[in-house]
PDB file of N, CA, C and O in Angstrom:
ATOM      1  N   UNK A   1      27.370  -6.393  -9.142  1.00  0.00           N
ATOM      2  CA  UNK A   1      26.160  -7.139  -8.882  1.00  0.00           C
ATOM      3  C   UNK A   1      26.021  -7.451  -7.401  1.00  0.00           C
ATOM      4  O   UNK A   1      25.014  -7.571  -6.704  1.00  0.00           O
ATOM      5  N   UNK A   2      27.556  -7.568  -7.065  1.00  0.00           N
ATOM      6  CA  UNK A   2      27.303  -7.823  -5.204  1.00  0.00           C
ATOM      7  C   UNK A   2      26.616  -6.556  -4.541  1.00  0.00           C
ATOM      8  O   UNK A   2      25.831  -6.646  -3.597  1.00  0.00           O
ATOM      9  N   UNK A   3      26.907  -5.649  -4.996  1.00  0.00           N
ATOM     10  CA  UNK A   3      26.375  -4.938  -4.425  1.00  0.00           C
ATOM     11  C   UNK A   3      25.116  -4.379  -3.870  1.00  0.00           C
ATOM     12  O   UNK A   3      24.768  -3.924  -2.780  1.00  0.00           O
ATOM     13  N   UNK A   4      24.412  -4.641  -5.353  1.00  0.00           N
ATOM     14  CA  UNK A   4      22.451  -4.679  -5.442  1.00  0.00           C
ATOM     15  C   UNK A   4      22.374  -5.938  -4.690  1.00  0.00           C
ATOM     16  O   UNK A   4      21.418  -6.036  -3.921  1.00  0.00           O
ATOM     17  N   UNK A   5      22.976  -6.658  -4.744  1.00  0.00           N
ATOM     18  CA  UNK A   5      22.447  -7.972  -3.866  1.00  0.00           C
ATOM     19  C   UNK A   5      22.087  -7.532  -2.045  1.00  0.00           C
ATOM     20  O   UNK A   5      21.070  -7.656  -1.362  1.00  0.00           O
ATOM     21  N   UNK A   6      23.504  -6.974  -1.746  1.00  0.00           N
ATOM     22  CA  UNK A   6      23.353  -6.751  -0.326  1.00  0.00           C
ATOM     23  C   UNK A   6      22.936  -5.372  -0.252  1.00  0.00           C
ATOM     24  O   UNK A   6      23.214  -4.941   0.867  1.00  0.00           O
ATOM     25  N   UNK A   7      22.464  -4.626  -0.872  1.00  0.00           N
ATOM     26  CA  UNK A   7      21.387  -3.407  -0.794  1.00  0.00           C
ATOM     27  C   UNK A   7      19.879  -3.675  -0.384  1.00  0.00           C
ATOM     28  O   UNK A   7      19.052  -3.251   0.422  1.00  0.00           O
ATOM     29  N   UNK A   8      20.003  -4.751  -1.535  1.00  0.00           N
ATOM     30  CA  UNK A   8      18.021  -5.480  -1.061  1.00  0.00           C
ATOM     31  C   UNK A   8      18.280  -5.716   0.148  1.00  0.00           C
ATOM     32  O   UNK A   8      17.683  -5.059   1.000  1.00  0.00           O
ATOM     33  N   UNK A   9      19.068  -6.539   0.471  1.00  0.00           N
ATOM     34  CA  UNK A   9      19.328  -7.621   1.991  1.00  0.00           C
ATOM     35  C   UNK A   9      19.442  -6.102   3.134  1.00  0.00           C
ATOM     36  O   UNK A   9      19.025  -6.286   4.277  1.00  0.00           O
ATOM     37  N   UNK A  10      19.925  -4.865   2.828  1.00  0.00           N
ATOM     38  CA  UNK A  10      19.653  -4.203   3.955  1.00  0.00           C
ATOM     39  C   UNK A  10      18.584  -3.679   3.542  1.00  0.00           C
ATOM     40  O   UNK A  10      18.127  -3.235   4.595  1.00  0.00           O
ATOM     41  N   UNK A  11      17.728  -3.368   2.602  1.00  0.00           N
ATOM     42  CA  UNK A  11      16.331  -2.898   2.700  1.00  0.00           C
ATOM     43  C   UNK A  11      15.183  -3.621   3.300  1.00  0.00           C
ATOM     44  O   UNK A  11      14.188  -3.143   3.844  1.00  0.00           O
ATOM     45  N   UNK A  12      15.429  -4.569   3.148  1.00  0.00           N
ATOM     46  CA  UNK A  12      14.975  -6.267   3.531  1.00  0.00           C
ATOM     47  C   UNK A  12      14.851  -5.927   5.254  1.00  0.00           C
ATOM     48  O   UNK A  12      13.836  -6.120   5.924  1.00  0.00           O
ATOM     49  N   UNK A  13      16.001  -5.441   5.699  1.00  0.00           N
ATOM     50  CA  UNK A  13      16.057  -6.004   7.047  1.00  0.00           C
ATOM     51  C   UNK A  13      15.677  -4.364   7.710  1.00  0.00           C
ATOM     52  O   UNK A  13      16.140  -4.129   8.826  1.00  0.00           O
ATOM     53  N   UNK A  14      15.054  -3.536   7.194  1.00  0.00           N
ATOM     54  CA  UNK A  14      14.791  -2.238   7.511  1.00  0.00           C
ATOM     55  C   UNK A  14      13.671  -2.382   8.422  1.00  0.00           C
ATOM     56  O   UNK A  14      12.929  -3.284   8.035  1.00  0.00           O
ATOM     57  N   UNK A  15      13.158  -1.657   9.808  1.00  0.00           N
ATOM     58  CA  UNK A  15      12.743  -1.892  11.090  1.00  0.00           C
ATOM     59  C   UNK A  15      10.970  -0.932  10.787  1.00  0.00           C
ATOM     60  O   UNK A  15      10.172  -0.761  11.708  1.00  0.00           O
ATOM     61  N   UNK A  16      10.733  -0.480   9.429  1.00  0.00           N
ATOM     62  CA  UNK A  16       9.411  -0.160   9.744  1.00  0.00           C
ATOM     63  C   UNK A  16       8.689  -1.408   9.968  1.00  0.00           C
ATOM     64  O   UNK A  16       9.159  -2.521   9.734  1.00  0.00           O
ATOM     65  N   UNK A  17       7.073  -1.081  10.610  1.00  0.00           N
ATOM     66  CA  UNK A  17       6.153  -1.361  10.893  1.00  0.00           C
ATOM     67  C   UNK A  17       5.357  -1.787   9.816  1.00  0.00           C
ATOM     68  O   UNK A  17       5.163  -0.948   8.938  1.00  0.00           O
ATOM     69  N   UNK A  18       4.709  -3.211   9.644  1.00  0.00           N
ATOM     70  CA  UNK A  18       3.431  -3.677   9.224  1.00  0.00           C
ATOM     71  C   UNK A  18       2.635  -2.227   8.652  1.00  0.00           C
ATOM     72  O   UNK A  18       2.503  -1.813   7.500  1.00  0.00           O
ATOM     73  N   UNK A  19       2.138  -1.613  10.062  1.00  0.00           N
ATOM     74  CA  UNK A  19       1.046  -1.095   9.770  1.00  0.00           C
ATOM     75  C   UNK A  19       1.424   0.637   9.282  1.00  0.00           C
ATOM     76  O   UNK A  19       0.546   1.384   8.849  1.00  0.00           O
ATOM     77  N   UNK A  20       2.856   1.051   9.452  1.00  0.00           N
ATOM     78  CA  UNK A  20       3.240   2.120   8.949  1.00  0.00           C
ATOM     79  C   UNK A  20       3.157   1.851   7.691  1.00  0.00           C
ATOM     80  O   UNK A  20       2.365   2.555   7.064  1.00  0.00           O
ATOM     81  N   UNK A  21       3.874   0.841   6.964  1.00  0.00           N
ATOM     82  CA  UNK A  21       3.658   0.422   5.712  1.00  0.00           C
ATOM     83  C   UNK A  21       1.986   0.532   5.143  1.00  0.00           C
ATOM     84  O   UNK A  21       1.683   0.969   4.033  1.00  0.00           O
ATOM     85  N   UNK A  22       1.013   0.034   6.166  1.00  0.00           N
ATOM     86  CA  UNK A  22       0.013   0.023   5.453  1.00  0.00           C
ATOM     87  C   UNK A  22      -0.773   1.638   5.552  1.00  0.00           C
ATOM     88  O   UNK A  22      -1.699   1.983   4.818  1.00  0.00           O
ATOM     89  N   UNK A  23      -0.346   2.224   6.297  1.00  0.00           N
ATOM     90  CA  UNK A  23      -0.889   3.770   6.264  1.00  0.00           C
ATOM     91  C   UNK A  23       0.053   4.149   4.904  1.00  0.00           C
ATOM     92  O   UNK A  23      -0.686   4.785   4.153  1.00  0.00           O
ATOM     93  N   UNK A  24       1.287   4.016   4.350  1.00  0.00           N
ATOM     94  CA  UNK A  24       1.676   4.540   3.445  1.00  0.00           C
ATOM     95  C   UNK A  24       1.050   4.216   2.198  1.00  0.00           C
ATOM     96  O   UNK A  24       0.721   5.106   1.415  1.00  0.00           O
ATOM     97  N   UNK A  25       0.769   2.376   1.841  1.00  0.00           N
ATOM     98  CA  UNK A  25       0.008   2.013   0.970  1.00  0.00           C
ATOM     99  C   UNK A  25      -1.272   3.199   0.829  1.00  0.00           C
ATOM    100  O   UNK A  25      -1.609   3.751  -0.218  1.00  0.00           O
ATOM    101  N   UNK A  26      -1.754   3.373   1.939  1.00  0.00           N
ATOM    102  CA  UNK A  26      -3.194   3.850   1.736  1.00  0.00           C
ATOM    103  C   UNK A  26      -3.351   5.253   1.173  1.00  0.00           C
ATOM    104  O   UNK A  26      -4.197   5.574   0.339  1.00  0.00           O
ATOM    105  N   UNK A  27      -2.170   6.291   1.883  1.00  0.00           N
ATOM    106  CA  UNK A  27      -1.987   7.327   1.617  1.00  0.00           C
ATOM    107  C   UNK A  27      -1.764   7.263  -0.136  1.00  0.00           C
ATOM    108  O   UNK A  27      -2.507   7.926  -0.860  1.00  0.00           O
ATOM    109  N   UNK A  28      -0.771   6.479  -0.652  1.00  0.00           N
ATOM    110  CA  UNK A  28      -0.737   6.210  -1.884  1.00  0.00           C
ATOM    111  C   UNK A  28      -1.700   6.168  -3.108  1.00  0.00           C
ATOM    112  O   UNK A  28      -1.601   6.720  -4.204  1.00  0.00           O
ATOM    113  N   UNK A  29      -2.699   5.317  -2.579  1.00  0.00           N
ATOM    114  CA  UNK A  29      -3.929   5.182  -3.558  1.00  0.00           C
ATOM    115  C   UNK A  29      -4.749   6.425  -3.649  1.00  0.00           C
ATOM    116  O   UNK A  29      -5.433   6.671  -4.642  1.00  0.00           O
ATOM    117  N   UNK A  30      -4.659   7.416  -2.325  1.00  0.00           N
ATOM    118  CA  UNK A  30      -5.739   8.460  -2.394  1.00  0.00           C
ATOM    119  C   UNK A  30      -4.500   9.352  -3.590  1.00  0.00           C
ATOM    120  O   UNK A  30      -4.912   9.977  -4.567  1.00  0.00           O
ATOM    121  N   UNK A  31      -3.189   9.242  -3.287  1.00  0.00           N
ATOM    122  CA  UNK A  31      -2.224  10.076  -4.501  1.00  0.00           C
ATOM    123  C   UNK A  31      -1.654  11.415  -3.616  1.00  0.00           C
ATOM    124  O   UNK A  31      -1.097  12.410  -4.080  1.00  0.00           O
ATOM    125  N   UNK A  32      -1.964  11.127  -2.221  1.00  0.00           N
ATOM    126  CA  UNK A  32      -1.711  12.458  -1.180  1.00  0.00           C
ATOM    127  C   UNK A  32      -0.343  12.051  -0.328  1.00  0.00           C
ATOM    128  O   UNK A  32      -0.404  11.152   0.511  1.00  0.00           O
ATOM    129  N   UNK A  33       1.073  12.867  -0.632  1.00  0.00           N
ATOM    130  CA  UNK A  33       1.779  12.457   0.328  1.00  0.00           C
ATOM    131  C   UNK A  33       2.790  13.302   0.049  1.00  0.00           C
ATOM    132  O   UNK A  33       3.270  13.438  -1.077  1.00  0.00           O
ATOM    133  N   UNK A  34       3.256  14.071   1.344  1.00  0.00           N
ATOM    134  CA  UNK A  34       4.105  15.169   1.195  1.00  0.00           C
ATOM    135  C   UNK A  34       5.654  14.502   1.002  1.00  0.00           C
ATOM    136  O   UNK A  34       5.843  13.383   1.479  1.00  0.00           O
ATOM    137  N   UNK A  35       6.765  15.197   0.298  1.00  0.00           N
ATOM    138  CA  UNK A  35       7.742  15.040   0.259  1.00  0.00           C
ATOM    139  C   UNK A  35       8.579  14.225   1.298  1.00  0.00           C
ATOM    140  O   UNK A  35       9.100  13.114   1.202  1.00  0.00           O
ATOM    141  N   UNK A  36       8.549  14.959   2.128  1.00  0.00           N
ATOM    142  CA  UNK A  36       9.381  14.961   3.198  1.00  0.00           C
ATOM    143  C   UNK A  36       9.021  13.337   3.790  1.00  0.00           C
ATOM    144  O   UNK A  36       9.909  12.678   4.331  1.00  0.00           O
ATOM    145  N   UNK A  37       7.696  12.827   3.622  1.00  0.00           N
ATOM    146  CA  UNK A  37       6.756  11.466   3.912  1.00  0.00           C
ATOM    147  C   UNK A  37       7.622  10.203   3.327  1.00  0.00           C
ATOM    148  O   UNK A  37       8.265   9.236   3.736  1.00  0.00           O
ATOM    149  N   UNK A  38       7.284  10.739   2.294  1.00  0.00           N
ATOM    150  CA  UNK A  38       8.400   9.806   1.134  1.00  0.00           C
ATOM    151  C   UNK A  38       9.394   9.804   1.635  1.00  0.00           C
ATOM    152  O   UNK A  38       9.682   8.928   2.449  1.00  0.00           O
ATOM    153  N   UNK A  39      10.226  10.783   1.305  1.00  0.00           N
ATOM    154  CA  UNK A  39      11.865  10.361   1.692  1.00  0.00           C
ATOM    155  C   UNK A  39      11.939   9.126   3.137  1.00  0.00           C
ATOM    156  O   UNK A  39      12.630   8.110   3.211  1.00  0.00           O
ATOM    157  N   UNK A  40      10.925   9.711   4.188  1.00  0.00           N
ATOM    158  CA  UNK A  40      11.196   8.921   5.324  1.00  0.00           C
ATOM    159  C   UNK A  40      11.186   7.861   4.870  1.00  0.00           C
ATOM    160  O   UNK A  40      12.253   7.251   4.798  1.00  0.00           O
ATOM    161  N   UNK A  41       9.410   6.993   4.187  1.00  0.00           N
ATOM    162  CA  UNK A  41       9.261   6.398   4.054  1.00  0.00           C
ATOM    163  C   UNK A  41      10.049   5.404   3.168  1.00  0.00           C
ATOM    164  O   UNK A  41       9.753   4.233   3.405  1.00  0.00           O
ATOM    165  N   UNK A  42      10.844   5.559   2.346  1.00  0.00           N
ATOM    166  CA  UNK A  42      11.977   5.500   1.332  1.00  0.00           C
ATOM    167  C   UNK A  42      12.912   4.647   2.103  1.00  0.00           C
ATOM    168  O   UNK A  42      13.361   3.584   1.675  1.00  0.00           O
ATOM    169  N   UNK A  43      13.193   5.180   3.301  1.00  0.00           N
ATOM    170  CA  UNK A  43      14.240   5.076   4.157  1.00  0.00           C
ATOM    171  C   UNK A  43      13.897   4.101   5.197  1.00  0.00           C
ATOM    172  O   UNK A  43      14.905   3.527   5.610  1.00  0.00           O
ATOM    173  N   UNK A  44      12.937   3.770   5.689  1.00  0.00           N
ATOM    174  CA  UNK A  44      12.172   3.005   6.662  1.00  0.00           C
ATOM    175  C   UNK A  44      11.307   1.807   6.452  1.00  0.00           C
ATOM    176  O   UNK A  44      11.313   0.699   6.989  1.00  0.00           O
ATOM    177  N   UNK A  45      10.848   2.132   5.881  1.00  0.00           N
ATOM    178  CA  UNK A  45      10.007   0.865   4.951  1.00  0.00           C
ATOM    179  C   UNK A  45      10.481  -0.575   4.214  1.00  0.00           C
ATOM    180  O   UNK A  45      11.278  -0.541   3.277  1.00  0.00           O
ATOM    181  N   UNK A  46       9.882  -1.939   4.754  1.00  0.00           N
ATOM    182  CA  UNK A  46      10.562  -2.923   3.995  1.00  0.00           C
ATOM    183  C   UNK A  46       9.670  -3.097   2.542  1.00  0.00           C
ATOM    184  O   UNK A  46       8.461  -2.870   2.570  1.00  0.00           O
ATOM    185  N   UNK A  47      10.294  -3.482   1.364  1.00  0.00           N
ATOM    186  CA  UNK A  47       9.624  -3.585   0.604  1.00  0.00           C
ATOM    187  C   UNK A  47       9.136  -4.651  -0.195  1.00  0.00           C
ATOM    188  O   UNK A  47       8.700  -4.877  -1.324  1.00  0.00           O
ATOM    189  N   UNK A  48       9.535  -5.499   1.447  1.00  0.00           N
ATOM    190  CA  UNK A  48       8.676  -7.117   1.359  1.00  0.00           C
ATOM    191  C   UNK A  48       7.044  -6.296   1.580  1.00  0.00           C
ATOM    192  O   UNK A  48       6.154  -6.308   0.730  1.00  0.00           O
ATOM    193  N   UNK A  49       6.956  -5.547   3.079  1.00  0.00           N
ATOM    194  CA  UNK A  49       5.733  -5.151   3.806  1.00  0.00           C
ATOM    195  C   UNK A  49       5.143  -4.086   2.386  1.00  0.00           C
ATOM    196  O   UNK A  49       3.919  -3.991   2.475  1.00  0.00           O
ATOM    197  N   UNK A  50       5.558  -3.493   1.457  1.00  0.00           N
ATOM    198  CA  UNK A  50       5.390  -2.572   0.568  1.00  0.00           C
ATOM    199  C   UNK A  50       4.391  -3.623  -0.535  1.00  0.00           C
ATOM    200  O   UNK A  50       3.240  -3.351  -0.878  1.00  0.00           O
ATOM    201  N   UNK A  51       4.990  -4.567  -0.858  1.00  0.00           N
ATOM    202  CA  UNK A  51       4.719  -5.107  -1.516  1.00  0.00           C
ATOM    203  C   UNK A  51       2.826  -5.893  -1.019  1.00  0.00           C
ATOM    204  O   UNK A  51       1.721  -5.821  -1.557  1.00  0.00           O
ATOM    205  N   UNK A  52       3.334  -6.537   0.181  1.00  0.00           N
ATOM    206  CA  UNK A  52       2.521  -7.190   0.517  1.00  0.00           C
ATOM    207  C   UNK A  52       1.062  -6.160   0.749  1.00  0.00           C
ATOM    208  O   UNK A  52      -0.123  -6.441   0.573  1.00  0.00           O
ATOM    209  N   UNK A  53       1.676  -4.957   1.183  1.00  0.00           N
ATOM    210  CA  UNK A  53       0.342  -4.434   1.912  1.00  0.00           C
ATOM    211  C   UNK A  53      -0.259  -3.769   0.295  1.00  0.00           C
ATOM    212  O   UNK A  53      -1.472  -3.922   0.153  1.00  0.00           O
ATOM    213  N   UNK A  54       0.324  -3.210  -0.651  1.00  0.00           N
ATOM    214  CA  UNK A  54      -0.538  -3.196  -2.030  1.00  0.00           C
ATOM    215  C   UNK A  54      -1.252  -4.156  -2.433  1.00  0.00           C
ATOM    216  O   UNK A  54      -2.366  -3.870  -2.874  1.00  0.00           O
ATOM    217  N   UNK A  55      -0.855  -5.471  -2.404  1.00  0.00           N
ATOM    218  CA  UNK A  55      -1.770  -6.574  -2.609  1.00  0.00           C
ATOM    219  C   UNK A  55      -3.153  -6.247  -1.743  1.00  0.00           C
ATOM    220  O   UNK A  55      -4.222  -5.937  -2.270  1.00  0.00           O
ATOM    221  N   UNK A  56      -2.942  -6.366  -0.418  1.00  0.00           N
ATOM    222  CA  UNK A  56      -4.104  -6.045   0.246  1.00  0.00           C
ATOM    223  C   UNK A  56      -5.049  -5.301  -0.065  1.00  0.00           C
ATOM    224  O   UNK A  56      -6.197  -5.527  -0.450  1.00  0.00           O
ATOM    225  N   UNK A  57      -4.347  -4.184   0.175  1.00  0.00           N
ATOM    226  CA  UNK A  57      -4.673  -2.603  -0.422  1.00  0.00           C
ATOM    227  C   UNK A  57      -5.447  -3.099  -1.698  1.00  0.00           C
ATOM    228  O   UNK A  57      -6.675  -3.114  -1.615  1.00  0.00           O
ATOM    229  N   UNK A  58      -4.904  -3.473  -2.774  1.00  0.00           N
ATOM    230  CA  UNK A  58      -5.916  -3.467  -4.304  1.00  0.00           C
ATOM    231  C   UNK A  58      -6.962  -4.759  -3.655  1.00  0.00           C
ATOM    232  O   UNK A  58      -8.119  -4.467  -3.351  1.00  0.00           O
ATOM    233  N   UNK A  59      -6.588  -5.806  -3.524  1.00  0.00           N
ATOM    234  CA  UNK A  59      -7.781  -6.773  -3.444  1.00  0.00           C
ATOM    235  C   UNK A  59      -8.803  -5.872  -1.962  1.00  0.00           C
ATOM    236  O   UNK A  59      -9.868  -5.969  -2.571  1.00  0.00           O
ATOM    237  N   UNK A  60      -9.110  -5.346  -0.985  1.00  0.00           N
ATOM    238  CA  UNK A  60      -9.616  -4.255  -0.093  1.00  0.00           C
ATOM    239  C   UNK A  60     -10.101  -3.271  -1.106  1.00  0.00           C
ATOM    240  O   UNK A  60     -11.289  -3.075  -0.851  1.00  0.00           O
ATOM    241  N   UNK A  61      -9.839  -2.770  -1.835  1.00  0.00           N
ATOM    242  CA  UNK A  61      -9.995  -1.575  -2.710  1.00  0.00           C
ATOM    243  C   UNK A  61     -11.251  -2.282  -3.878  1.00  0.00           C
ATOM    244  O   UNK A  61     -12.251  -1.645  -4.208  1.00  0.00           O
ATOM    245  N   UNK A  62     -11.011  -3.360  -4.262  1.00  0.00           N
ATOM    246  CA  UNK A  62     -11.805  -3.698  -5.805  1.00  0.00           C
ATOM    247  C   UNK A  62     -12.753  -4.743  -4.542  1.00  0.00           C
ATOM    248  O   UNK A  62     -13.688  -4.126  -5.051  1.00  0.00           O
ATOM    249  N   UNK A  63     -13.232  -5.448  -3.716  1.00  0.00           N
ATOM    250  CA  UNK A  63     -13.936  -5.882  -2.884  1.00  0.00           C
ATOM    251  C   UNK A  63     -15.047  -4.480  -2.123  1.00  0.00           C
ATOM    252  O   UNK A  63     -16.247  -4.612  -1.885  1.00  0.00           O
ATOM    253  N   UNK A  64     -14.441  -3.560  -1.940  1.00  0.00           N
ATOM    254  CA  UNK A  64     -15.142  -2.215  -1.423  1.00  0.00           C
ATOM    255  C   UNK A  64     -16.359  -1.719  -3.206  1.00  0.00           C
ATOM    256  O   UNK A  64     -17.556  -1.433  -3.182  1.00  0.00           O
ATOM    257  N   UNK A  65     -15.552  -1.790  -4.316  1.00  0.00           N
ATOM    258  CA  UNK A  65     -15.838  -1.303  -5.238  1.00  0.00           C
ATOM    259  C   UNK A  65     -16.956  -2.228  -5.580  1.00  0.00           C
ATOM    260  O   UNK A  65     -17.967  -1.742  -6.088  1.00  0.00           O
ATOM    261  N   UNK A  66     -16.871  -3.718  -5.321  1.00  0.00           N
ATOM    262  CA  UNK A  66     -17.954  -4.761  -5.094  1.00  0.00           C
ATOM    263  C   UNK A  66     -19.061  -4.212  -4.712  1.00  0.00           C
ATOM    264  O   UNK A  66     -19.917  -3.743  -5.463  1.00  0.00           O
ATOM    265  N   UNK A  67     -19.097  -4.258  -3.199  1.00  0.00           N
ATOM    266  CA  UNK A  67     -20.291  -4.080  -2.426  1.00  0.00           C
ATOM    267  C   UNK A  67     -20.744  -2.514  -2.552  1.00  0.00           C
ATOM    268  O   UNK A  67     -21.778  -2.442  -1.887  1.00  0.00           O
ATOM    269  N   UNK A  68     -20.547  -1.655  -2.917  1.00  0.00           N
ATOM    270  CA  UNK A  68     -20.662  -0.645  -3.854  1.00  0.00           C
ATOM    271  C   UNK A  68     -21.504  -0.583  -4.653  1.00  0.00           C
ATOM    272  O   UNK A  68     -22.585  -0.054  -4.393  1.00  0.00           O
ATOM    273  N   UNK A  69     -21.213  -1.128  -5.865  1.00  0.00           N
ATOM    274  CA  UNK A  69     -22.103  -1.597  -6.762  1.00  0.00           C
ATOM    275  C   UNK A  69     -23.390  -2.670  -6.444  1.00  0.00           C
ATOM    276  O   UNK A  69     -24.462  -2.501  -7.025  1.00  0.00           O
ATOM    277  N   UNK A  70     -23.208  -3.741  -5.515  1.00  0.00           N
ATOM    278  CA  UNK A  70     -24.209  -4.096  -5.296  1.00  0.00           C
ATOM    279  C   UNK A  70     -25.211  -3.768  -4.407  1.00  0.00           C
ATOM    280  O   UNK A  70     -26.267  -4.356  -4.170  1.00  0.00           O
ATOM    281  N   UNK A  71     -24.854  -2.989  -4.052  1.00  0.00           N
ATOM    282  CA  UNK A  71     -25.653  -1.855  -2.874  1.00  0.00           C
ATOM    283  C   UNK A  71     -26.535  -0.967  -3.300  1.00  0.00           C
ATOM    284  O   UNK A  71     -27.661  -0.767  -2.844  1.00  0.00           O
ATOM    285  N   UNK A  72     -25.677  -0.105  -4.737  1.00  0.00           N
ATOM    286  CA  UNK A  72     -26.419   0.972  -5.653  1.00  0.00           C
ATOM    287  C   UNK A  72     -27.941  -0.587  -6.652  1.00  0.00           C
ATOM    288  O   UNK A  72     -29.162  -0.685  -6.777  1.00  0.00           O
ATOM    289  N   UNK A  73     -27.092  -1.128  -6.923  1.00  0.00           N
ATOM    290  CA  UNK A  73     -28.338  -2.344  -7.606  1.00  0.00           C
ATOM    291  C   UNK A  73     -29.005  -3.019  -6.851  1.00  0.00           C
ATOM    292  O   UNK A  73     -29.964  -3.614  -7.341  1.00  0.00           O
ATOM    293  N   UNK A  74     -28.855  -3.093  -6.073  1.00  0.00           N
ATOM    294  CA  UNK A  74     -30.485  -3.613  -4.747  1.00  0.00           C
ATOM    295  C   UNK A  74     -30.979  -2.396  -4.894  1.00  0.00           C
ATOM    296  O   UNK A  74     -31.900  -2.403  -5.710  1.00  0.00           O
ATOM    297  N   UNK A  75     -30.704  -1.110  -4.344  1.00  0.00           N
ATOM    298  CA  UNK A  75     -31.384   0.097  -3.455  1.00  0.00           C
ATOM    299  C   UNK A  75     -32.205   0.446  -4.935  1.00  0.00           C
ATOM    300  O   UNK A  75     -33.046   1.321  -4.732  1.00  0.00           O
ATOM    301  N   UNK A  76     -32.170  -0.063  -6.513  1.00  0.00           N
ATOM    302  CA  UNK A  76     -33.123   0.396  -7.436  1.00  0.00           C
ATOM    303  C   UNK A  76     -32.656   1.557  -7.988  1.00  0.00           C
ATOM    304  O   UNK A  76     -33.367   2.021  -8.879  1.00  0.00           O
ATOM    305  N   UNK A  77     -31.145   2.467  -7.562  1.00  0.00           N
ATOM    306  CA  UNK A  77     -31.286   3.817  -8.368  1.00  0.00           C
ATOM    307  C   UNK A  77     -30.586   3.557  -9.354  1.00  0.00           C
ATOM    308  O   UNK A  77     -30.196   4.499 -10.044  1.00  0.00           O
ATOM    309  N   UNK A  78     -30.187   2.046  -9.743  1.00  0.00           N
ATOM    310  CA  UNK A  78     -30.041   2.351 -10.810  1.00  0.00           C
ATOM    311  C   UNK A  78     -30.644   1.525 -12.372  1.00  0.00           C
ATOM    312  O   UNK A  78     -30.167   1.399 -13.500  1.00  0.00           O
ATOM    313  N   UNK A  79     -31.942   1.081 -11.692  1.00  0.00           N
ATOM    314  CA  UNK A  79     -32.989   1.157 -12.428  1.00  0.00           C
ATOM    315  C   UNK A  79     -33.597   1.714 -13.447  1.00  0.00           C
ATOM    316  O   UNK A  79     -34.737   1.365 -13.752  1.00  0.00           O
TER     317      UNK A  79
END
């Protein structure tokens, strides 16, 4: 059990970027990402910032899907 403990604690303390994280989130949702992406990302990525930037990512994603819809229902086409 010690072990998974101090595994998180070095994934935890892993040196990617905020916003690398959030280009990976994004790449994610479209479902496009080469192998080789992953593994890095696997390897680099905290998955505090993983976590956090999906939150974003879905609440950004269903807010877009919002104004979307209310855009198509003003403009009348779908009347």
């Amino acid at each position: 059990m010690s072990d998974r403990g101090s595994s998180l604690k070095d994934a935890v303390r892993r040196k990617g970027s905020f916003l690398q994280t959030m280009g990976a989130v994004a790449w994610s949702f479209f479902g496009v990402r080469k192998s080789g992406a992953f593994e890095k990302d696997v390897s680099q990525l905290n998955p505090v910032h993983l976590v956090i930037a999906g939150v974003i990512g879905a609440v950004l994603f269903i807010i877009a899907l919002l104004v979307l819809v209310n855009w198509v229902l003003a403009s009348g086409v779908a009347a």
